[in-house]
N, C-alpha and C positions, 0 to 999 in steps of 0.2 A: 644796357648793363646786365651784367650775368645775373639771375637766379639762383639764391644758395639755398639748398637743403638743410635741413637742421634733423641730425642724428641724437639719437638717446642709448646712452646703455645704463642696467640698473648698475644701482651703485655699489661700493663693498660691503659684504656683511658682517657686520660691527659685533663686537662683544663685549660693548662698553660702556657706561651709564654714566653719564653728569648730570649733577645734580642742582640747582637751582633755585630755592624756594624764593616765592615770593609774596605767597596770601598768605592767610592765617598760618603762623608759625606753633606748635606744641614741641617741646624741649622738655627732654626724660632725661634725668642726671643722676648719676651714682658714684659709689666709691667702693674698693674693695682692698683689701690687705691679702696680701699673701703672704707664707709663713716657708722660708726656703727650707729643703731637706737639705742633706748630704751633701746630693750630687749636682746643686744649683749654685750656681754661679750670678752677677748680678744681672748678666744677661739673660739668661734661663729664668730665671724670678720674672724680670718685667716681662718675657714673653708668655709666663703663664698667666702671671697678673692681667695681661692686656688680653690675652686669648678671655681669661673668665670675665672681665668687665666688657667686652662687647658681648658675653653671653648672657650677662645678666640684664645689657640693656635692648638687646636684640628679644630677649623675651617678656620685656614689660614693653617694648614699640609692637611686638604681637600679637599680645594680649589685648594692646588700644586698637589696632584695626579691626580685630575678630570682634572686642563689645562692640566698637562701633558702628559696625557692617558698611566700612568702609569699602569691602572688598570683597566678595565671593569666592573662593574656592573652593572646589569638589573633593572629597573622600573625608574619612573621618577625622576625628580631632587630631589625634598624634600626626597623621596627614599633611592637613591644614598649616597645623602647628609648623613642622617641622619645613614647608614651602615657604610659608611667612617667610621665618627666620632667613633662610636662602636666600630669598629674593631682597628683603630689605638688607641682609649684609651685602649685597653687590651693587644696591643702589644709595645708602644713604652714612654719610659719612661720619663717623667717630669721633670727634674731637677730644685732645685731650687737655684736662684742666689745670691740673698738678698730678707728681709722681714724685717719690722719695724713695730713696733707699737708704737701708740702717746696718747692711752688713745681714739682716738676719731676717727682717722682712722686706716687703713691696710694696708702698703703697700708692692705689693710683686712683685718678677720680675725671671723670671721663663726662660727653654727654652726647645725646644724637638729637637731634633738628629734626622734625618732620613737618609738611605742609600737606596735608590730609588729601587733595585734590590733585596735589601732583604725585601721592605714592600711591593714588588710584589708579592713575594714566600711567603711570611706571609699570605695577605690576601686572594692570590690565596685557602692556605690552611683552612683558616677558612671559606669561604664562600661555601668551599667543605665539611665542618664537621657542618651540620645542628646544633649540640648540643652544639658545642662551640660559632656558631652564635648568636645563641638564648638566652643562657647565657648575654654575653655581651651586646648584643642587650635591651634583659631585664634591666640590672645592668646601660645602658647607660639610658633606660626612667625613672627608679626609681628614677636616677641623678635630671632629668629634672623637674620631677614633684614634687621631694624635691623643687626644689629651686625658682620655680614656684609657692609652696604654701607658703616655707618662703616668699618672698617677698610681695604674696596678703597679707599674716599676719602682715607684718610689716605697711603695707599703713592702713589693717581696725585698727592697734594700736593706729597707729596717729587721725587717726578719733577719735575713742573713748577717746583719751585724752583730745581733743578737745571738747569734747561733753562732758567731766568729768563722763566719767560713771560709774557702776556699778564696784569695787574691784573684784568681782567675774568672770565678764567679761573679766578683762584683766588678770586674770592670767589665766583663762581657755585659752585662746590669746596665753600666756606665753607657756605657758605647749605644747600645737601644736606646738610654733615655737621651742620650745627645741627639740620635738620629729623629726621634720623635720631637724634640723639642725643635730644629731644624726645618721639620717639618710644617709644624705649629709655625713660625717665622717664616716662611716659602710661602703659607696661605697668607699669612697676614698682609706681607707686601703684595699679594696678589691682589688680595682685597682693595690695599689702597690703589695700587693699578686703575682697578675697574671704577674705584671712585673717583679719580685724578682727570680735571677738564684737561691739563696742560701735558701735550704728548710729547716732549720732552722731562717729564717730572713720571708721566706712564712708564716712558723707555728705564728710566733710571729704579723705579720699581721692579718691574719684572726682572731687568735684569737680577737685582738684590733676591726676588723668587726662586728665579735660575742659579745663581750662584749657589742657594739653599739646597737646591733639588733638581741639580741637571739634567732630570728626568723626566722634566715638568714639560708635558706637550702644549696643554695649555697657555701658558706662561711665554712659552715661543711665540704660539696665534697668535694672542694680543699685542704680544712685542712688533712682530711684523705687521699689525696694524696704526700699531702708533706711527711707526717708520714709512708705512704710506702714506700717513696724514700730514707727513713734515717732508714729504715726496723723496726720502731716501728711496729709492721703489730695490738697491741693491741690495740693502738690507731687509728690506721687505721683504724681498725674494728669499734670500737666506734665510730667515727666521721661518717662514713660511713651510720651507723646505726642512728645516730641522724639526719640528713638529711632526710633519709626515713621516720624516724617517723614525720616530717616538712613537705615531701613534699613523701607520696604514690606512686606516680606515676612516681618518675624520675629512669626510670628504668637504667640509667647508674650509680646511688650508686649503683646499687642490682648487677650490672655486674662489679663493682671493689673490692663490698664486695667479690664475688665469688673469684675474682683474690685475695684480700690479704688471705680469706681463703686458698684459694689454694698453700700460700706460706708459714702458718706453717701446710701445711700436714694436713686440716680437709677438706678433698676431700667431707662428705659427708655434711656439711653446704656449701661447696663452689659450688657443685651440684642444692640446694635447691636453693643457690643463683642467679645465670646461671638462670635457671628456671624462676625465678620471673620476671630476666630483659626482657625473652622470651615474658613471659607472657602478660606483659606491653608492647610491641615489637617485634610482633611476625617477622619481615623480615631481625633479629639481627643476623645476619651471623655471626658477630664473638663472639657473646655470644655463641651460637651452635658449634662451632670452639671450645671454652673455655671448653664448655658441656664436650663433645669429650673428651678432655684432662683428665677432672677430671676423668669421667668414665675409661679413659684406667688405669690413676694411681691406680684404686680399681682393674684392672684387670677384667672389665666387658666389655669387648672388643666388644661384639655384641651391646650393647647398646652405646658406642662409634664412632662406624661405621655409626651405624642409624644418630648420633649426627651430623660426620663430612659431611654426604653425605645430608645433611638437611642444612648444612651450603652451600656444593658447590651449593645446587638446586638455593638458594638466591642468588650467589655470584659464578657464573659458573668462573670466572677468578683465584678464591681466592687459589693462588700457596699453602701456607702455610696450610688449609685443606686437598689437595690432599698428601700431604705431611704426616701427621697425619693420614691421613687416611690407607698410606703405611704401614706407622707404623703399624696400629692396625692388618692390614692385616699378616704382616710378625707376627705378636705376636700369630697368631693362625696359626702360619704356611700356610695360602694363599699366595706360595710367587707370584702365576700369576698375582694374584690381586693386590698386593704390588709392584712387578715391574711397572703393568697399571698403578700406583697410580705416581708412585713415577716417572714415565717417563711424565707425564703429569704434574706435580709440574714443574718438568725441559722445558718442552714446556710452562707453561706457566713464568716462572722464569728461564732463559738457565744461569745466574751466580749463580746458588743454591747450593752450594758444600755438604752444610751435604746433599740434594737428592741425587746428585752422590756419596756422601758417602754410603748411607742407600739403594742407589740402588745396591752398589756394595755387601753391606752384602747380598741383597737376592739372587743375582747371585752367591754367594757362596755357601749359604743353597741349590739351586740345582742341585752344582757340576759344573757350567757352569763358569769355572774359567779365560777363558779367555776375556769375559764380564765384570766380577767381576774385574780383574788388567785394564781393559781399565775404567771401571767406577772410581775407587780408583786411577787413573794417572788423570782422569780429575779434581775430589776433589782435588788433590795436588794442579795441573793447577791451579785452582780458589783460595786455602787454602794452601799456601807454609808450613805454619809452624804448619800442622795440624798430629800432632804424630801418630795419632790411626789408619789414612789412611797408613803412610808410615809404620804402624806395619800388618796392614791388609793386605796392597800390600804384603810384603813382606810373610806372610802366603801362598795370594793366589799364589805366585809365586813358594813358597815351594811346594802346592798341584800338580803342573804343572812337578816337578822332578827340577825346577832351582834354585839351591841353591845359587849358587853362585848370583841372581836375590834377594834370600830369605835373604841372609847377607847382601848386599848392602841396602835395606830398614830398615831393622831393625835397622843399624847401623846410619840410619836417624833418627828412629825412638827415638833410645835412646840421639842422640844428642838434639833429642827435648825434652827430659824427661819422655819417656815411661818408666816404670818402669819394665815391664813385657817383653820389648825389653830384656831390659840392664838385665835382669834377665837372660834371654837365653841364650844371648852372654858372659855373665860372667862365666855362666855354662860348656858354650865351649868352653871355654879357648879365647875368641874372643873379641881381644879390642875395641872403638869406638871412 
């Protein structure tokens, strides 16, 4: 029976946060009235409404992690302050309690869930991922200065009505505070986007973003992320693409376009793609990772090699490279360089079972069988219910003269649903 290789490529890079609780739960609850001007409508009310009660509870959940040194962050207070805020508006959700309208006011009453332990591992993780920082970071000042300029516009309105001005004046007035408010509502459904587990309920958001702000590059990403996650990979593409054309330079579309390229098999747009995030990026280890990958699937394996060992130089630790890069090696038959490869995947990753798998195929290719069943015992070790190891073992153990070694695994293997097991042993008259 044939030996199969087991390929890895890294996976898409996410701008997405679900949220979870499950230990100790703390619940921060508020309420807040807003008092309509002029030029607010019921719509506009509850969006300032709801804009200032995630502001009011997004800085008492701020407040609780800085006393409680929940979480460290660098630079000074207004700093600190103003990352908190960021990062927990894109990781933890707002619920709302009640909301009333009277014609004249707003009122809404809102609360946020936190579990202490998990918006440690949250924020530990975004403050480690520059791009998703930054994102948020952004989408929380857009916040600020939406509602910052509604309000200077609602004060110069009052003026001017005061002063009987000019019709032209005040609806040019109008027209900003609509655009701002818009705005204000573009982030918000962005927010629930970033918070929303179910990526059809994502899609239906961002869209509501976009519709706000068809400007919103952002809002495209994440769209053609959810659209991967439900394998549209056409939309994917699309949404991917329209971001880029908003925003040139964000070379993480151009390295997810690669990736959903890469998932209906057009290795050679998803190659151009890779490239581009490079381009934009030249210290993207895992775009060159990606690189790598595509190239091996066209079978241009020297350009592959260049690809993954251009990712390790970035990213000397990067298990899943070295890994990849065994691969390419056993694919041209180097298997000296593909066991180096793949033994160092394992030093640096020692629970990686496909490397002990994929280590054990090349100790087979040459002949060194006894190697090859210790590496395929350790895959087991790590992967109990990994059939292709207990069909492989049971090979290498055949090459050895131990049949009775070579039945025993196979009879594994077919209980796991090797088909090519159960094929053998049916042949030879041999139950399972």
């Amino acid at each position: 029976m044939k030996s199969i290789i087991k390929s890895i490529i890294i996976s898409l890079l996410l701008l997405n946060s679900v949220t979870g609780f499950s230990q100790t739960k703390k619940t921060f609850t508020r309420d807040y009235t807003y008092r309509a001007s002029e030029m607010d409508s019921k719509i506009s009310s509850r969006t300032n409404a709801t804009v200032e009660m995630r502001n009011l509870l997004l800085r008492e959940v701020g407040s609780y992690i800085r006393t409680e040194q929940i979480v460290v962050i660098k630079g000074d207070a207004q700093e600190y302050t103003e990352k908190i805020e960021a990062i927990t508006a894109g990781i933890v959700e707002m619920k709302i309690l009640d909301e009333k309208w009277n014609g004249e006011t707003y009122y809404i009453k809102a609360e946020m869930t936190i579990d202490p332990k998990e918006i440690e591992q949250k924020i530990k993780e975004i403050t480690d991922d520059k791009q998703k920082l930054k994102e948020l970071e952004e989408s929380r000042a857009r916040t600020k200065a939406a509602e910052e300029e509604a309000a200077r516009l609602r004060k110069e309105l009052a003026e001017l009505q005061k002063q009987n001005a000019d019709a032209s004046k005040i609806q040019n007035i109008e027209n900003n505070y609509n655009k701002q408010i818009n705005t204000l509502s573009a982030e918000e459904y962005f927010t629930k986007g970033y918070n929303e587990y179910n990526n059809n309920k994502k899609i239906e958001y961002y869209k509501q973003a976009i519709n706000l702000k068809p400007d919103y590059a952002d809002a495209y990403y994440n769209l053609g992320n959810a659209y991967y996650y439900i394998k549209d990979y056409d939309q994917a593409i699309a949404s991917y693409k329209k971001a880029i054309n908003l925003n040139p330079d964000l070379a993480f579309a151009y390295y997810n376009l690669g990736y959903a390229y890469a998932a209906i098999k057009d290795y050679d747009q998803a190659i151009a793609s890779f490239k581009k995030a490079i381009n934009l990026k030249p210290d993207y280890a895992t775009a060159y990772n990606n690189l790598g990958t595509a190239y091996k699937n066209i079978k241009d394996y020297d350009s592959a090699i260049a690809s993954y060992k251009k990712a390790i130089n970035l990213k000397p630790d990067f298990a899943n490279a070295y890994y990849n890069l065994g691969y390419a090696y056993a694919a041209i038959k180097d298997y000296d360089q593909a066991i180096a490869s793949y033994k160092k995947a394992i030093n640096l990753k020692p629970d990686y079972a496909d490397a002990y798998y994929n280590l054990g195929i090349a100790y087979d290719a040459i002949k060194d069988y006894d190697q090859a069943i210790a590496s395929f015992k350790k895959a087991i070790n790590l992967k109990p219910d990994d059939a292709d190891a207990y069909n492989n073992l049971g090979t290498a153990y055949g090459k050895t003269g131990n049949r009775d070694k070579k039945i025993e695994n196979y009879k594994k293997a077919a209980q796991l649903g090797h088909t090519g097991a159960q094929d053998w042993l049916r042949e030879s008259g041999i139950g399972w």
